[in-house]
BALUMVO-155845 format. One record per residue (C-alpha): residue in three letters; x, y, z. Coordinates in nm, 2 decimals. Layout:
% BALUMVO-155845
   residu        x        y        z
      ALA        X        Y        Z
...
This chain:
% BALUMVO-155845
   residu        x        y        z
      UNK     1.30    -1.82    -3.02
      UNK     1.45    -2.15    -2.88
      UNK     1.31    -2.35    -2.63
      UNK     1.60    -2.30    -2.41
      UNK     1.55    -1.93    -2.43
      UNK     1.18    -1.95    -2.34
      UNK     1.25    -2.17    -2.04
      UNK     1.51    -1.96    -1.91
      UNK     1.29    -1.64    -1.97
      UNK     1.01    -1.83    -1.74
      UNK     1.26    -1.84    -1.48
      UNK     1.36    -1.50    -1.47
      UNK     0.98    -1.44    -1.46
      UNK     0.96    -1.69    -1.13
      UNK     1.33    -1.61    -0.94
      UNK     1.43    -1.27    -1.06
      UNK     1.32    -0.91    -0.84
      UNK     1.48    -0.57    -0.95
      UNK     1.71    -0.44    -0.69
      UNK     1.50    -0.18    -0.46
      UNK     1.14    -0.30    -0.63
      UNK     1.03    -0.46    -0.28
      UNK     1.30    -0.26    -0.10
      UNK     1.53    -0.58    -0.08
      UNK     1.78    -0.71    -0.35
      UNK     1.75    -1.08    -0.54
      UNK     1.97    -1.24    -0.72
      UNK     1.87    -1.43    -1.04
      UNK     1.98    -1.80    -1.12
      UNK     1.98    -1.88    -1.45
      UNK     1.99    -2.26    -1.55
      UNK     1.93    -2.52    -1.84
      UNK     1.69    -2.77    -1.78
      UNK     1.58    -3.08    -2.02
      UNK     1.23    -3.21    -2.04
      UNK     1.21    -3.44    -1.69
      UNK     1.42    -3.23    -1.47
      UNK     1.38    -3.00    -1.24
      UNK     1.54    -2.74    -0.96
      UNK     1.51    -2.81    -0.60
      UNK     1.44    -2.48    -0.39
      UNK     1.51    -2.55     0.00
      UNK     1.31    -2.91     0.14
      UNK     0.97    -2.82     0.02
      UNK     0.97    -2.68    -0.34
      UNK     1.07    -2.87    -0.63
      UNK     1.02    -2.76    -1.00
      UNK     1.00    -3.03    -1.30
      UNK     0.97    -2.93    -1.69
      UNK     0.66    -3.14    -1.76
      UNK     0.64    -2.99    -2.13
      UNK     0.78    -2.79    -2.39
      UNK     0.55    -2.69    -2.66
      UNK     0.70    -2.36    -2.87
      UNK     0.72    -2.05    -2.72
      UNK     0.59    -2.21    -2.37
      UNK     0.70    -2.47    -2.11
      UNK     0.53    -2.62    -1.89
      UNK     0.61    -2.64    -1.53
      UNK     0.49    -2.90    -1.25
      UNK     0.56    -2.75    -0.91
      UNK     0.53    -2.96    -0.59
      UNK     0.57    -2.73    -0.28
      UNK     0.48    -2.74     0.12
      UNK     0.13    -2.65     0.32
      UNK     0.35    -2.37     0.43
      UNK     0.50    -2.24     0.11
      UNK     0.27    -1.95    -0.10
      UNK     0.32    -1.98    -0.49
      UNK     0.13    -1.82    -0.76
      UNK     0.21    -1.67    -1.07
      UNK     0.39    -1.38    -1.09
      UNK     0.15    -1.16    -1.24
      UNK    -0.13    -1.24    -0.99
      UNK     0.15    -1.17    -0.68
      UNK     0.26    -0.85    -0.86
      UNK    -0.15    -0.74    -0.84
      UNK    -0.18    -0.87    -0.48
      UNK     0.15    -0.69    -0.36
      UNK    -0.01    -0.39    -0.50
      UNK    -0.36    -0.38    -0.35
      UNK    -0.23    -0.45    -0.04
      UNK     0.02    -0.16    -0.04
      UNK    -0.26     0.03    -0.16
      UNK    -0.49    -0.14     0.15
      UNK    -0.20    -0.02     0.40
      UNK    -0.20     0.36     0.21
      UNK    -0.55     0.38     0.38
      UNK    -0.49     0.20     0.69
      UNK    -0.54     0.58     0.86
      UNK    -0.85     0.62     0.71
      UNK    -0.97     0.33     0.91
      UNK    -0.85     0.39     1.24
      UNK    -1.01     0.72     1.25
      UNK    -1.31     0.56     1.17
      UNK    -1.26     0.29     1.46
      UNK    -1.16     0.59     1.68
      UNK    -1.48     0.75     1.62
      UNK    -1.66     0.48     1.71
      UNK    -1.48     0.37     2.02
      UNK    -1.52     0.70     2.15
      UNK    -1.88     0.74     2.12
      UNK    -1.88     0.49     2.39
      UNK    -2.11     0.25     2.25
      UNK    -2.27    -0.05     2.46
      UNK    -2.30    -0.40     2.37
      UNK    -2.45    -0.63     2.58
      UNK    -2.29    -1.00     2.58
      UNK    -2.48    -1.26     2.68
C-alpha cells in the first residue's frame, strides 16, 4: 500500500459511520493530504499530518475543552457499554423503588 491509501483509510476510520449504525446517516469525506497539512472541522478541531512512516500516519489533533475525541476503537467500546448500561437501566430502578418504598429514614444534620 501507498501512503496516500493509508492516510485516506485513517480517515474513513475517523469521519465515516454506516448508514443506520447509530440510527443516523454520515457522510464520508475523502481527501489528500501532504505531510504539514491538515483539515479544519468547524472553529475548534483542526487535524495536521505530523508523520508518515509506511503503512501509518501520524496525526496531530488540536481541538476545544468542549469537543470529545478519542480513537475510534475505544468510542466504538464506550458506545457499546453504555448501550449495554441503559439495557439494564430497569434493573436499577426497581432496585431504587424498593428502597424508596421501604421508607427508610436518614437523619441530616
Amino acid at each position: 500500500m501507498n501512503n496516500v491509501n493509508d492516510f485516506i483509510g485513517i480517515l474513513e476510520k475517523l469521519f465515516y459511520t454506516k448508514t443506520g449504525e447509530f440510527g443516523g446517516k454520515s457522510t464520508m469525506l475523502c481527501l489528500n493530504r501532504k505531510l504539514g497539512q491538515g483539515i479544519q472541522i468547524n472553529d475548534d478541531v483542526t487535524i495536521t499530518v505530523i508523520e508518515i512512516k509506511r503503512q501509518s500516519v501520524r496525526l496531530g489533533i488540536v481541538y476545544g475543552e468542549k469537543s470529545r475525541v478519542m480513537r475510534q476503537e475505544i468510542y466504538m467500546k464506550v458506545e457499546s457499554e453504555n448501550r449495554e448500561a441503559a439495557l439494564s437501566a430497569p434493573n436499577v430502578e426497581k432496585t431504587i423503588g424498593k428502597i424508596i418504598n421501604k421508607k427508610i429514614k436518614v437523619n441530616i444534620k
